[in-house]
C-alpha positions in Angstrom: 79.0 -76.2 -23.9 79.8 -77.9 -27.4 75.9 -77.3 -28.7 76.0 -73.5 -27.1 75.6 -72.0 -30.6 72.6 -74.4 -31.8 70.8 -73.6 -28.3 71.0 -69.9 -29.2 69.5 -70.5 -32.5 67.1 -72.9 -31.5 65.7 -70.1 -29.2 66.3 -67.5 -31.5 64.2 -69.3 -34.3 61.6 -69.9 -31.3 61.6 -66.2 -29.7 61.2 -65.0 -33.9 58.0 -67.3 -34.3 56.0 -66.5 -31.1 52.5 -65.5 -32.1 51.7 -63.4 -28.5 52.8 -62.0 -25.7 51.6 -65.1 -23.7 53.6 -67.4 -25.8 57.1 -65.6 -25.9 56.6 -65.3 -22.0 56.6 -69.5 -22.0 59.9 -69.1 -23.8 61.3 -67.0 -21.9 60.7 -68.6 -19.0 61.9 -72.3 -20.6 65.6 -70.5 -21.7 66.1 -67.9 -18.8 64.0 -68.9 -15.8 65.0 -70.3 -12.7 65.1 -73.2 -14.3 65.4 -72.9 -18.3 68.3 -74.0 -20.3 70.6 -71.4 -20.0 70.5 -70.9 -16.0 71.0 -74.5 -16.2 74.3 -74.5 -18.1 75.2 -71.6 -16.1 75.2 -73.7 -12.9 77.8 -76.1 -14.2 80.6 -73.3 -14.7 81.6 -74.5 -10.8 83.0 -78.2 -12.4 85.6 -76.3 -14.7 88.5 -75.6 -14.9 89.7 -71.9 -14.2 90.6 -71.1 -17.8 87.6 -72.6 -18.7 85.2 -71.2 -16.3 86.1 -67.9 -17.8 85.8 -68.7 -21.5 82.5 -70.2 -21.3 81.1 -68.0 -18.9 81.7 -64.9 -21.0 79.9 -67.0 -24.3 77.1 -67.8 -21.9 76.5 -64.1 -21.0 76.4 -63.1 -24.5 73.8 -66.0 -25.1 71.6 -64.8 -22.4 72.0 -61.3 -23.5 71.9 -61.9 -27.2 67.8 -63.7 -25.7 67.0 -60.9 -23.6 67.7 -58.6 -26.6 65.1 -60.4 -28.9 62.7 -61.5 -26.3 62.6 -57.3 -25.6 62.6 -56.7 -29.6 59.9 -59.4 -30.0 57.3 -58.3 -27.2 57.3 -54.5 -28.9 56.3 -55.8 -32.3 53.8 -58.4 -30.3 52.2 -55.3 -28.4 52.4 -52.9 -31.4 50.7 -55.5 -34.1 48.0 -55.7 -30.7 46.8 -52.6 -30.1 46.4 -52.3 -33.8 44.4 -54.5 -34.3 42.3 -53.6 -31.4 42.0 -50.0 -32.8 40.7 -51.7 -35.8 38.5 -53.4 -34.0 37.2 -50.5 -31.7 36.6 -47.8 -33.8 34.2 -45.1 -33.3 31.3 -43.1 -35.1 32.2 -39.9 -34.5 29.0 -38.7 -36.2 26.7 -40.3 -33.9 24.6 -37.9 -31.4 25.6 -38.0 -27.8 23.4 -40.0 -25.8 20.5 -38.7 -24.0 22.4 -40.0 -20.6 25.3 -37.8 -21.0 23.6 -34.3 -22.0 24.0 -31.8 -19.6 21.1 -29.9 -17.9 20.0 -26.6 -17.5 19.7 -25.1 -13.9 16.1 -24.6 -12.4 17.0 -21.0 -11.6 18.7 -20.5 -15.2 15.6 -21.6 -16.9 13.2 -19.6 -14.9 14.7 -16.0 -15.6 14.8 -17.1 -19.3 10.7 -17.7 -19.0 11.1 -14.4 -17.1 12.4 -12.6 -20.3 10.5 -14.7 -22.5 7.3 -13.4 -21.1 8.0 -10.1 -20.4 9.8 -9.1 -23.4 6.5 -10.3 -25.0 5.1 -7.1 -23.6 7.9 -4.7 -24.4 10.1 -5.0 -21.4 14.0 -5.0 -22.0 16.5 -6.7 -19.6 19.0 -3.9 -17.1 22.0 -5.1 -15.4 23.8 -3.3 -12.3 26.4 -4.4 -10.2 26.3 -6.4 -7.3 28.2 -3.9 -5.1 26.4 -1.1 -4.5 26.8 2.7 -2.4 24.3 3.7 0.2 22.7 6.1 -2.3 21.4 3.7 -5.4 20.8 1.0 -2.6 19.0 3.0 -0.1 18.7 7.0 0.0 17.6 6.9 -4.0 14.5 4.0 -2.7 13.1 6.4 -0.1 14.2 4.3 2.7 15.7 6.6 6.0 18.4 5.4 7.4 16.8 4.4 10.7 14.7 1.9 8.5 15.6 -2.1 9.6 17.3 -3.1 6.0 19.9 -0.7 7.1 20.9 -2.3 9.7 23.8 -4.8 9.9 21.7 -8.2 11.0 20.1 -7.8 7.1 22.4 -6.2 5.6 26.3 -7.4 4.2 28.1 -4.5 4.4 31.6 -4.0 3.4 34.7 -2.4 5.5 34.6 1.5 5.7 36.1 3.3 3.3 38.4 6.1 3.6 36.0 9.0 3.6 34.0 6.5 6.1 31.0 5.5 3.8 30.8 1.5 3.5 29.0 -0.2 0.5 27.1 -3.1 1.0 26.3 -6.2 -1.2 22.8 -4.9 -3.2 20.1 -6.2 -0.8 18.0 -5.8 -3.5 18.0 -5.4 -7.8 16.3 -1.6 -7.2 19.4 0.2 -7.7 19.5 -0.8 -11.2 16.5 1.1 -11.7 17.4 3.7 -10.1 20.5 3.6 -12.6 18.4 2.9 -15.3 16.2 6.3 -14.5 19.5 8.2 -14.1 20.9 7.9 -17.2 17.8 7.3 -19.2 14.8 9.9 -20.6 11.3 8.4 -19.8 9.5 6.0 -21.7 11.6 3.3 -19.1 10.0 0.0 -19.6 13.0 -2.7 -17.8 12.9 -5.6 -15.8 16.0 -6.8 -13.9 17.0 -10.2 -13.0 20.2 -10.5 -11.1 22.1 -11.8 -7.5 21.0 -10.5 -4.0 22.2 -11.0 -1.0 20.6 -10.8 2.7 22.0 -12.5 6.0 19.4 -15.0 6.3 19.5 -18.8 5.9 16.8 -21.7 6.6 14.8 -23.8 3.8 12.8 -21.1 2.6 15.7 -18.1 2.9 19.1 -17.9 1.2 22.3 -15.8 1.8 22.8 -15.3 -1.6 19.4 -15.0 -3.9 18.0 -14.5 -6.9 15.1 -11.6 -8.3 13.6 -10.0 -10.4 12.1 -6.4 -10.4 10.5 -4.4 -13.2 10.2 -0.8 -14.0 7.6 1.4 -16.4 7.8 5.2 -15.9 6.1 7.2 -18.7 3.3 10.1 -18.8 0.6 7.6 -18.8 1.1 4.8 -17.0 -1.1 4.1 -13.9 -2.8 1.6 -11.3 -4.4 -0.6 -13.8 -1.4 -1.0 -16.0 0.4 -2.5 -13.1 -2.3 -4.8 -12.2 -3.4 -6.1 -16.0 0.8 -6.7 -16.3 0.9 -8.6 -13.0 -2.0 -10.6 -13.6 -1.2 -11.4 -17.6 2.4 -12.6 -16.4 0.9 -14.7 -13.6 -1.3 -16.3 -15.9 1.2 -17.2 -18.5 4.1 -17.9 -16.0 2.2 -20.5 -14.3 0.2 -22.0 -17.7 -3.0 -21.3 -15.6 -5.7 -19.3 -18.1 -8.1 -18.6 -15.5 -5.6 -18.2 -12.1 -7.6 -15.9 -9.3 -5.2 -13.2 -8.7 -5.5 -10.3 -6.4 -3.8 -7.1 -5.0 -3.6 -6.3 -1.4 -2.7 -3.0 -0.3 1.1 -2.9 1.6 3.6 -0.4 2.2 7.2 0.1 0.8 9.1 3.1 1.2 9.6 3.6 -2.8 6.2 2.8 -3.6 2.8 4.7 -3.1 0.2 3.3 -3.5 2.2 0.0 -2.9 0.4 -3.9 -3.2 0.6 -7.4 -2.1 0.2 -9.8 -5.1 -1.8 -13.2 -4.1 -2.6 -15.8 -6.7 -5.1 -18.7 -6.2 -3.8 -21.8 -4.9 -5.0 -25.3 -2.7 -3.4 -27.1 0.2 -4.6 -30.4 0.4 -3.3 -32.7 2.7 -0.1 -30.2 3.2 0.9 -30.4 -0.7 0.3 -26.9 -1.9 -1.1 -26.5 -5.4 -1.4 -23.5 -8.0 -4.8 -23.0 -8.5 -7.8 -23.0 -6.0 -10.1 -20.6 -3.9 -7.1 -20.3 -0.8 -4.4 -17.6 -1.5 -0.9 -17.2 -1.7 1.9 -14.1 -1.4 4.3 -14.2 -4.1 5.4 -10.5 -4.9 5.1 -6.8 -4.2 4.3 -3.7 -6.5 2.9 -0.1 -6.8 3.7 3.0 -8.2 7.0 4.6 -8.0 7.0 6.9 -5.2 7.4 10.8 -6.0 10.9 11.1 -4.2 12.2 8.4 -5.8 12.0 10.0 -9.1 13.2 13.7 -7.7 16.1 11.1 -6.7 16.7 10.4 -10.6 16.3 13.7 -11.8 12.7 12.8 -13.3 9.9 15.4 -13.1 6.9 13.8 -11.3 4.8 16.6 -11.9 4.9 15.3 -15.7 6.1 11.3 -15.3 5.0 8.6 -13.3 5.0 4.8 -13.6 5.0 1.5 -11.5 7.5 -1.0 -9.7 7.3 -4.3 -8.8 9.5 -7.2 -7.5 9.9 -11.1 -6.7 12.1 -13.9 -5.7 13.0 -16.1 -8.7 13.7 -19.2 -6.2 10.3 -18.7 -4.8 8.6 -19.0 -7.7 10.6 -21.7 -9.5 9.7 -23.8 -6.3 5.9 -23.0 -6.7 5.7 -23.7 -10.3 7.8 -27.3 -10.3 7.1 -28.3 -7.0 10.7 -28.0 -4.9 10.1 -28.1 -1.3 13.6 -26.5 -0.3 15.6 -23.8 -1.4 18.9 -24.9 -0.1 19.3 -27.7 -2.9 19.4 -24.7 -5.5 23.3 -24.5 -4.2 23.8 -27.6 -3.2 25.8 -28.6 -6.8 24.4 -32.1 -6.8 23.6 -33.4 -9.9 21.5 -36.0 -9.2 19.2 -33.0 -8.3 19.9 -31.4 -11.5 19.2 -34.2 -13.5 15.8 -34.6 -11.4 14.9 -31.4 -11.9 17.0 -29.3 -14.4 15.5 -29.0 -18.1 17.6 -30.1 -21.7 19.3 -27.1 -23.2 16.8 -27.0 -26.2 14.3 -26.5 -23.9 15.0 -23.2 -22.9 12.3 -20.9 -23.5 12.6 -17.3 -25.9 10.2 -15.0 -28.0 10.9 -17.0 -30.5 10.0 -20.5 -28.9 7.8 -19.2 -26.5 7.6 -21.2 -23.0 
């Protein structure tokens, strides 16, 4: 107990010249631990006297606090003068481009309506939007289509609770009623095209609750048959890079068109892997000219204008041109598909850039 005070400032001179964190922790250890210095002296307080059991316990205590103090004091500074220098050491470029493995990717179905706009607002079209909620009028009466006609009916269509005067509105089973918006509130010349959500109850690999098209509209005083067909086939062309693609017309029926057409293009299935391009034929949209009633619908005369429709699935076509097999994975939100399959954001096609 004499040498108390040059043990404290032995240690203290000790605990003030440690160089780490791993070093303090052996001094530590050799003046507090189990079985450093200081526990040691502490287990001879039993061979004293009562008096003196009190008197050097109490200067013991403040010893061993007086340590735990610096060793505490000592391991902050340690840990602070650390991570310094490893800031130092790890600094960044901030003005270095991401890498190429950490660049987000832009979704199939994103990048095919911008082609979509790209290529027809090369030929004069403008984009319309509606909503995706839409009355039995602009989603059925305005089309031409009775109400005993199947898309009425509940297995196709989503419809929503009655409303109070007992009408129900139904998720748009198709991107028509912003045309028929479009004719309502504008005056012919109407040249639109209208990319947007639909929905339909149906669901396998090839069919989708919730879907994706894209319809276009020209009314005018002048338009006719082979307008439609040299816009069809020039988009066709272009859309699928293809200079020389067979396309042909088929004649169809749809309530708001007359006369309404089937839309094949050229294509080859060898060995089950279908292919753009070839003497076989594929469906991949509909079109004609807007029916009379449709446009007594809008308010448009259709003694004076007339023009021609046409519609398509953006999934479908986005899985012919780049080779998807399902549709399903569209939603799926895996991004080991995206990265597969989705395109770099400076990629993205315009008027500008072209496709």
């Amino acid at each position: 107990m004499e040498n108390l005070e040059n043990l404290r400032d032995s240690l203290t001179a000790e605990i003030a010249g440690a160089g780490d964190v791993e070093t303090l922790e052996t001094i530590r250890v050799q003046a507090l631990g189990k079985k450093g210095q200081v526990t040691q002296l502490m287990k001879t307080l039993g061979g004293l006297s009562p008096d003196e059991r009190r008197e050097a316990g109490q200067a013991l205590n403040v010893v061993k606090t007086a340590l735990a103090e610096a060793i505490d004091a000592r391991r902050e500074t340690l840990k602070e003068a650390e991570l310094e220098a490893r800031l130092a050491q790890e600094t960044i470029d901030v003005s270095l481009p991401a890498r190429p493995s950490t660049l987000g990717h832009l979704h199939p179905l994103s990048q095919t309506v911008e082609e979509l706009i790209a290529i027809f607002g090369e030929m004069g079209f403008s984009v319309a939007e509606g909503p995706d909620i839409e009355d039995d009028f602009h989603n059925f009466t305005a089309l031409n289509i009775p109400p005993e006609h199947p898309a009425r009916q509940e297995f196709d269509t989503f419809y929503l609770p009655e409303r109070e005067d007992g009408s129900r509105q139904v998720l748009r089973t198709h991107t028509s009623p912003v045309q028929i918006r479009t004719m309502q509130s504008t005056t012919p010349p109407i040249r639109i095209i209208v990319p947007g959500r639909t929905y339909r109850a149906d669901h396998d690999a090839t069919h989708s609750p919730m879907f994706h098209q894209v319809e276009g509209l020209v009314i005018d005083d002048k338009t006719h048959m082979g307008h439609l067909k040299g816009t069809l086939i020039e988009f066709c062309r272009a859309f699928f890079g293809i200079d020389d693609l067979p396309v042909r017309f088929r004649s169809s029926y749809f309530p708001f068109t007359e006369p309404s057409a089937e839309v094949d293009i050229g294509c080859t299935r060898d060995g089950g892997q279908l292919k753009i391009g070839g003497a076989d034929w594929l469906e991949i949209l509909g079109c004609g000219m807007v029916h009379p009633k449709v446009l007594e619908h809008c308010g448009i005369d259709a003694t004076k204008y007339q023009g021609f429709a046409f519609g398509m699935g953006i999934e479908r076509i986005a899985m012919l041109k780049y080779g998807m097999p399902d549709l399903r994975p569209f939603y799926d939100s895996d991004l080991r598909w995206l990265r597969h399959f989705g395109f770099l954001p400076l990629e993205t096609p315009s008027m500008v850039r072209g496709l």
